[in-house]
N, C-alpha and C positions, 0 to 999 in steps of 0.2 A: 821661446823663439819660434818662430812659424816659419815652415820651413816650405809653406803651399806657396807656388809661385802663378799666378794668375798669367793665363792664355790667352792673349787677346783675337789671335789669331780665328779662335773660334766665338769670336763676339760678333753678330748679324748686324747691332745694332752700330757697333764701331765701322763697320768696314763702313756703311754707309755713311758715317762722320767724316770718314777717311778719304773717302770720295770727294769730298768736297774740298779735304785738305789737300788733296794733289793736284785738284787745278788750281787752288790758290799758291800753294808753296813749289808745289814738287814739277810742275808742267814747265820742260826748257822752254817754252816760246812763249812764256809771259817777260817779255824784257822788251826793249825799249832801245839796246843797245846798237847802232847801226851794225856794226862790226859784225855782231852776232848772227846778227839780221842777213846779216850777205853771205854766213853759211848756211842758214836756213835757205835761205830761196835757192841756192845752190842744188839744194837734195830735194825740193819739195815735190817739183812734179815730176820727177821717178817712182818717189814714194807715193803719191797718189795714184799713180799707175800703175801701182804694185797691187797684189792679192795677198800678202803675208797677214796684212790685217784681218782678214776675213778665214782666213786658214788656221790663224790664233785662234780666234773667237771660237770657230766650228772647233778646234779639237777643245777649247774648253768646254763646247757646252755637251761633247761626248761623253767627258771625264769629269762631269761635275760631281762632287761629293755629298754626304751628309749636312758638312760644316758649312757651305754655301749656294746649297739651295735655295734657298731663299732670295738671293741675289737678282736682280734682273740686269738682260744681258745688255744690258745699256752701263753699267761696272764695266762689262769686262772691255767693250768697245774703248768705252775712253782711258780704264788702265792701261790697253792694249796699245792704244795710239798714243800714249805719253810713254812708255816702255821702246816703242820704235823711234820715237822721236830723237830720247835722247841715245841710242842707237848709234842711230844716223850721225848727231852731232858728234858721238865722243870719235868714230870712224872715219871724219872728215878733222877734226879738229887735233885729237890725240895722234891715230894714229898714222893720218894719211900727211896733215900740214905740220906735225909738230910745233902746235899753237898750246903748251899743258898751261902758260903763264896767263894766256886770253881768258883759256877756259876754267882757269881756277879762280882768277878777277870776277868772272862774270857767275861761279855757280859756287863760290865757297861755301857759304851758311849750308848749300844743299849738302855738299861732299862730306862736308864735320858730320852731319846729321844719320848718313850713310853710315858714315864708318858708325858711329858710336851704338846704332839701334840694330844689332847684329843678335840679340835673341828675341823671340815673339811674346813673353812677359811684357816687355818694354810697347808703351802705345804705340809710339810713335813709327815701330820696324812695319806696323799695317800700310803708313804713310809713303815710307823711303824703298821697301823692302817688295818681291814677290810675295805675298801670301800663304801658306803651303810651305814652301824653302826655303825663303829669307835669302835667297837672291839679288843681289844688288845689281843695279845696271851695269854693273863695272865686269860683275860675271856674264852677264850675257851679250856683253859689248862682245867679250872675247872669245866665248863657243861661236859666236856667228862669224868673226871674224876667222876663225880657222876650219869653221863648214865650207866656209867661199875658197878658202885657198886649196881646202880640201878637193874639190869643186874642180880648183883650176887644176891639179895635180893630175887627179883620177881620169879628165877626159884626156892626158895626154899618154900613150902607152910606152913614150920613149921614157919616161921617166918612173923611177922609185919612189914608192910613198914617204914621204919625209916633212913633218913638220915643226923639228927643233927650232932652224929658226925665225920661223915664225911664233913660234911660244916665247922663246929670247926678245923679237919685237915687240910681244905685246906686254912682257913686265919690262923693259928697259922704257916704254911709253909712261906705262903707269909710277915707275921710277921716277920720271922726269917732271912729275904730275905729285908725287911725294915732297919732292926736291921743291916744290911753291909751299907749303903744307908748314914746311920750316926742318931745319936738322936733328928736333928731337921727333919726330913724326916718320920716320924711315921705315918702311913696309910696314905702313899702318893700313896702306889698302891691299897688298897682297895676300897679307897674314889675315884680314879681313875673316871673319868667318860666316859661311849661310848658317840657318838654324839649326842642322844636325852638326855641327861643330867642324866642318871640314874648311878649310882657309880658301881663301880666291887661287892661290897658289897651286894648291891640290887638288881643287877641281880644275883649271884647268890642264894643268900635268895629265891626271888621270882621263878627262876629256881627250886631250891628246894620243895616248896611249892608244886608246877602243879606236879613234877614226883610223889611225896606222894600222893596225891591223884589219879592220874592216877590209883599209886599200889592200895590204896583202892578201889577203883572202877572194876579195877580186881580182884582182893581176893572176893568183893562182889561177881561178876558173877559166881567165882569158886564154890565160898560156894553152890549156889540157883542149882548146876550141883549133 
């Protein structure tokens, strides 16, 4: 029995297969569907107007590694911009409209493909996945979503840092987004895992945790002002 488990993660030549695989499969805004279409134009020219793209990019090419030097930053632009994309959609659709039924019509083949390519042996986690972490949109939908609320918390000093529930919003979303999936598929996206084995659940939990305290830790220094 052979027990080597092949890395794809650190394949040069796959990522740029892979490249090509996410604007054909993995890019939300290849569809056709109106509906879809009128949340898209919805976010687009904010998002255009945004720098987050360019702020990604520049901390990748600070912290670029051994395993993907070789890349040029024309990767990381459009991984970067198909990453905020769906972003934006799951923030408007999950959990600002609670549309999970729209959104699972329009992107199921994507989501099976998500859950199922959760370690970096498997080709296809280069496709669906962060690179590095195994990362699903679904975890990064949520760190951002509780940065912002973070956000909205910290600039007010009448209030306590707190974001239970806010974490409670964003898996009873993901719940409701399970609940299309079918009834044997129940926290098959929370229990999700990145490639160091930690679940969607856990990271954000623990995500949670570090920004709460960060706030108390400011509020302290405010107070001692």
């Amino acid at each position: 029995m052979n027990d080597f488990i092949y890395d794809y993660s650190s394949n040069i030549g796959y990522h740029y297969t892979s490249l090509h695989r996410q604007v054909i499969k993995f890019d939300p805004l290849n569809t056709d569907n109106p509906i879809i279409l009128d949340y898209i134009n919805s976010f687009k020219m904010d998002r255009d107007n945004s720098s987050l793209l360019y702020d990604l990019i520049n901390d990748e090419i600070n912290n670029k590694n051994k395993a993907i030097s070789d890349l040029p930053i024309s990767f990381f632009t459009l991984f970067n911009r198909i990453i905020i994309d769906w972003i934006d959609i799951i923030h408007q659709m999950l959990f600002i409209d609670d549309a999970s039924s729209t959104f699972y019509a329009e992107y199921m083949s994507v989501i099976d493909n998500i859950i199922l390519c959760d370690t970096p042996d498997v080709k296809e986690s280069i496709v669906y996945r962060s690179f590095g972490n195994g990362m699903s949109i679904f975890h990064i939908a949520g760190k951002i979503w509780l940065i912002n609320k973070y956000k909205e918390i910290i600039s007010n000093p009448t209030n306590n840092v707190g974001l239970d529930k806010e974490l409670k919003y964003i898996f009873n979303c993901y719940n409701r987004l399970e609940d299309c999936l079918g009834s044997d598929r129940k926290y098959c996206i929370l229990y999700m895992s990145d490639f160091s084995g930690i679940t969607l659940k856990e990271y954000l939990e623990n995500f949670t945790v570090y920004l709460v305290n960060m706030g108390k830790k400011w509020q302290d220094v405010r107070n001692l002002k």
